[in-house]
C-alpha positions, 0 to 999 in steps of 0.5 A: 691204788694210790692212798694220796686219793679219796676213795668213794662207793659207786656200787654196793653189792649183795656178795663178794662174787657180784662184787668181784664181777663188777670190779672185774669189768671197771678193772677191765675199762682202766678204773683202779677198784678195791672191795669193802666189806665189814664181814668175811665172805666166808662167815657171811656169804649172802646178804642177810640185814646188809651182813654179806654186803660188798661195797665197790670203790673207787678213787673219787677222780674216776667215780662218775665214769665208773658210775656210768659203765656199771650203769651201762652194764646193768641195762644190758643185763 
């Protein structure tokens, strides 16, 4: 990913395996992704006060098509 680019969120998940699911398919449609997260998944495997979560981002250029296929999959789910 280049570090020249402003990254943003366009998903917050409640674990590292959502995340990966969704940034598996973005990766999947040609959207560079990368995880965030303040605790390791394996200290905080599920959500519990927002501890566990995995926020999905992206450069800030490829945001609202990345916001519009994680859309689209959630309303096929």
């Amino acid at each position: 990913m280049n570090r020249n680019h402003k990254l943003v969120k366009v998903y917050r998940a409640s674990g590292e395996l959502e995340a990966l699911t969704i940034k598996s398919m973005l990766e999947s449609f040609g959207v560079p992704a990368m995880l965030r997260s303040n605790a390791a998944g394996s200290v905080h495997p599920f959500s519990v006060d927002g501890m566990g979560m995995v926020e999905v981002m992206v450069n800030e250029s490829d945001a609202e098509y990345a916001e519009q296929l994680i859309n689209d999959r959630n309303e096929d789910v």
